[in-house]
C-alpha positions in Angstrom: 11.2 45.3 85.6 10.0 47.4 82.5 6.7 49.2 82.5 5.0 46.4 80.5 5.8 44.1 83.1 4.4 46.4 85.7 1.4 47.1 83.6 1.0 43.1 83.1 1.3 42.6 86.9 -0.7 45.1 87.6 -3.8 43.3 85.5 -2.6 40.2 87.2 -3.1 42.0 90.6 -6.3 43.5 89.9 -8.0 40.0 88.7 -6.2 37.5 91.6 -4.8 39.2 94.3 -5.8 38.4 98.2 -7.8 41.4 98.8 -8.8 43.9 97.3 -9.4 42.1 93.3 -11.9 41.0 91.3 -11.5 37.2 92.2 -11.6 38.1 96.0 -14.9 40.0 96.0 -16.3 37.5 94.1 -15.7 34.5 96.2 -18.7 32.6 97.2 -21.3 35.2 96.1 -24.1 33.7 94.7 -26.9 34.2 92.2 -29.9 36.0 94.5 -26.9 38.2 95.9 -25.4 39.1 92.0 -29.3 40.0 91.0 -30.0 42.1 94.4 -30.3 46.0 93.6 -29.6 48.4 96.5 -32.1 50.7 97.4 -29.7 53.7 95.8 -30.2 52.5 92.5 -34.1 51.9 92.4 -34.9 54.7 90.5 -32.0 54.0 87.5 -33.1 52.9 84.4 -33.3 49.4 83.6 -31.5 48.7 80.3 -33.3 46.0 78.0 -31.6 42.2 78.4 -29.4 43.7 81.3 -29.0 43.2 84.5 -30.4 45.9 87.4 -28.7 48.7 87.4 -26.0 48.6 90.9 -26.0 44.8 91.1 -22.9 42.9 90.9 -24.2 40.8 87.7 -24.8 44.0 86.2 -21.4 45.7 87.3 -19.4 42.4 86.3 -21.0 42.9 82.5 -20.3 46.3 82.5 -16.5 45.7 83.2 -16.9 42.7 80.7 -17.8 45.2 78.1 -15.7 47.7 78.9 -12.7 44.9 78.4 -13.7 44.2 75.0 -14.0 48.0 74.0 -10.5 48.8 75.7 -8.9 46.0 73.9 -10.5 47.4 70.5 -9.2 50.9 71.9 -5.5 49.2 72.5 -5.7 47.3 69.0 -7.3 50.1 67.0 -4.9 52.5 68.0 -4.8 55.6 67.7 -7.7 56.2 66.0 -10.5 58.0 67.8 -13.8 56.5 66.6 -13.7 52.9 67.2 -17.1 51.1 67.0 -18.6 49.7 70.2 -18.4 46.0 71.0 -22.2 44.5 71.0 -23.8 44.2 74.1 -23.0 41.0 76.1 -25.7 38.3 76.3 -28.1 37.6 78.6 -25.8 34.7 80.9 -25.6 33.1 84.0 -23.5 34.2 87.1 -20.9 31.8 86.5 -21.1 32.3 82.6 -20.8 36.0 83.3 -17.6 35.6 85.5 -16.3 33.3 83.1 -16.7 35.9 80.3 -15.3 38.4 82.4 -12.5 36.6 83.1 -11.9 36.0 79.3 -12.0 39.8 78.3 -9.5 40.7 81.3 -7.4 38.1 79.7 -7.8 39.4 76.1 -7.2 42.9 77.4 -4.1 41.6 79.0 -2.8 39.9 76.2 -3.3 43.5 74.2 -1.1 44.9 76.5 1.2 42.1 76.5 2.0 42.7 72.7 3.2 46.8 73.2 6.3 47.8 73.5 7.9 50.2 76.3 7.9 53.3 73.3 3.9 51.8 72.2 3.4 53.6 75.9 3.9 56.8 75.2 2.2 56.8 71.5 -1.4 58.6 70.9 -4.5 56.3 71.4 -7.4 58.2 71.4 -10.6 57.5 73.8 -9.6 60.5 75.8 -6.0 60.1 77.0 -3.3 62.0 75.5 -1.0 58.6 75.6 -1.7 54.8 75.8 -0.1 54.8 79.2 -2.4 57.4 80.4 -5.4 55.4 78.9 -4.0 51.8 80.4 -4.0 53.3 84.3 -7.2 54.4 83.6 -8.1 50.9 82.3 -6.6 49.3 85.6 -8.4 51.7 87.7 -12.0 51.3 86.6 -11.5 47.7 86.7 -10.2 48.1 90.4 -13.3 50.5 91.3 -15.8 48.1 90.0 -14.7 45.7 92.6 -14.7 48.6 95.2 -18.7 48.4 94.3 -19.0 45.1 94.0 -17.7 44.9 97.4 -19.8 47.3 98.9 -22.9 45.8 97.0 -22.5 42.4 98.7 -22.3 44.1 102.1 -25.8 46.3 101.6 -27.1 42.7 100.3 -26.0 41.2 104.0 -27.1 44.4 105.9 -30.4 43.7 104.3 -30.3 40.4 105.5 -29.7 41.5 108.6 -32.5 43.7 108.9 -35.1 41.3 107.5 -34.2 38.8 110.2 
């Protein structure tokens, strides 16, 4: 399997796997548990037309952005100043999830156009190569569920206490 597979897989892995993805932390969660804001992240700033800061509506539109502005990053290659993408909408739960899972799959497809020598090539944003940038594309997307994970279990520990 060449490194584009890998990388592809990888994207696959991160969105569907069992555990430890985006799908499977997001399983059954509902709208008052996407819009509840742990206590840790009272004092943040609340951004105009977002979401609060440290909810999982507000991390899924962060990664939904950060999507669109990695597959600009990908496609714009290598230039360094690429343009941000506007901010998302105000949308739903399931019209945020549904937009997340289209800018995972427009990411993806960037990646599914490069070529094995595209990886170690200049891209800009930080990384010395587009390999370098890619893992560090996989692994915020990965850590963002870590959070979204942990969010849903302060929600029920709140839960718990209220009862």
């Amino acid at each position: 399997m060449n490194a584009i597979a890998l990388l592809l897989m990888q994207f696959d892995r991160n969105w569907n796997h069992n555990w430890e993805s985006l799908q499977s932390v997001l399983k059954d969660v509902t709208p008052d548990e996407a819009t509840f804001q742990g206590p840790c992240y009272a004092a943040e700033e609340r951004e105009a037309n977002m979401p609060p800061p440290g909810s999982i509506l507000g991390q899924l539109v962060h990664i939904h952005w950060c999507n669109l502005h990695y597959a600009n990053v990908i496609r714009l290659r290598p230039q360094k100043e690429i343009a941000d993408p506007p901010q998302p909408p105000v949308m739903s739960l399931q019209q945020t999830i549904d937009a997340l899972h289209g800018s995972h799959d427009a990411l993806r497809a960037e990646v599914a156009k490069l070529t094995e020598a595209d990886l170690a090539g200049a891209c800009g944003h930080g990384a010395k190569t587009l390999a370098e940038f890619l893992a560090s594309c996989l692994r915020h997307e990965i850590w963002h569920a870590g959070q979204i994970a942990l969010a849903r279990r302060l929600y029920r520990h709140r839960q718990l206490q209220q009862a």
